[in-house]
N, C-alpha and C positions, 0 to 999 in steps of 0.2 A: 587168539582173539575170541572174544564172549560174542554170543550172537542170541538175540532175543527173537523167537517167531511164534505170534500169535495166532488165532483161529476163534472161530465161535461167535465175534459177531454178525450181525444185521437187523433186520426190519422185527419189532413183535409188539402186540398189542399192547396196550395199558393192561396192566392186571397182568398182563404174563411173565415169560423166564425165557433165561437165555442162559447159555454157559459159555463162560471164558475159559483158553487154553492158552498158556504159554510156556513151552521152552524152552532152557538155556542149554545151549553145546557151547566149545572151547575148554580154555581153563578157569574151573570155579573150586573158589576153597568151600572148602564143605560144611563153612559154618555162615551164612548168608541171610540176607533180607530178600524175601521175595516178594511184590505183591502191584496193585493195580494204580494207577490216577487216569482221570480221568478230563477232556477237556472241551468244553463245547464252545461253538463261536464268539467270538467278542469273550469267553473269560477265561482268567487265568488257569493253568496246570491244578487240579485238585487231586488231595489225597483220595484216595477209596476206601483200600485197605492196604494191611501190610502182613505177614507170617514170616515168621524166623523158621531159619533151620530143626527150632525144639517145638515148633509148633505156638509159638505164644504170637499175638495177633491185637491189630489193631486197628479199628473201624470209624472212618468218618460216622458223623451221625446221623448223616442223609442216610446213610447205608444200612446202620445199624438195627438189624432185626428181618432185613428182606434181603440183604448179599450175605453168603458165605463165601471165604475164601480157605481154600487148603490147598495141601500141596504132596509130592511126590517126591523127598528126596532123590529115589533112587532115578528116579525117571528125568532130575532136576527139570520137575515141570510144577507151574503154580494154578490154579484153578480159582476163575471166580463165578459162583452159582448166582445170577442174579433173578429172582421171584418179587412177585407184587409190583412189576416196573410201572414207573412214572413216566411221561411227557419229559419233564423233567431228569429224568435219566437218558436221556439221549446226549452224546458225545463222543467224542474219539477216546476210545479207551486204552492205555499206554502198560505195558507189561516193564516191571522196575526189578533191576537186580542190582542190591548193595552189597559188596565184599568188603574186603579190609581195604584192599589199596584201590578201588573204584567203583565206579556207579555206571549200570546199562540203562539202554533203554529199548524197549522196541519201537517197531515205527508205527505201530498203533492199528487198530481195527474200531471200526464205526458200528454203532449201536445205536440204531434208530427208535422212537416207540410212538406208535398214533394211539390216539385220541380215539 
């Protein structure tokens, strides 16, 4: 059984960074999608980012230019560096793992940001 466990969020001002942590123990094939969505009240499930097993990645374009996301194969953990946050960057932040025969999720960490 895959088991998704995040860390790193909470409270930070506008303008500032936060780092996300997540991951994955059980059985994982070793060629995977790892990466973040993101979801705040009243709206739907949003992409963030996403990184493959080779490193190739893909960025909402909220995100694009102030999140990095990498990852740790060997550690199967995924990492999202978030800098320059917005108000608007506040939601519950969801850790996503695609394999070949299924899709994880974790159960999320909250990422607040004042004004």
């Amino acid at each position: 059984q895959v088991q998704l466990v995040e860390s790193g969020g909470g409270l930070a001002q506008a303008g500032g960074s936060l780092r996300l942590s997540c991951q994955a123990s059980g059985s994982i094939f070793s060629a995977n999608v790892m990466g973040w969505y993101r979801q705040a009240p009243g709206k739907e499930r949003e992409l963030v980012a996403t990184i493959t097993t080779f490193g190739g990645t893909i960025y909402a374009t909220s995100a694009r230019g102030r999140f990095t996301i990498s990852r740790d194969n060997a550690k199967n953990t995924v990492y999202l560096q978030m800098n320059s946050l917005k108000p608007e960057d506040a939601a519950g932040y969801y850790c996503y793992l695609e394999t070949a025969d299924n899709d994880y999720w974790g159960q999320g960490t909250q990422v607040t940001v004042s004004s």
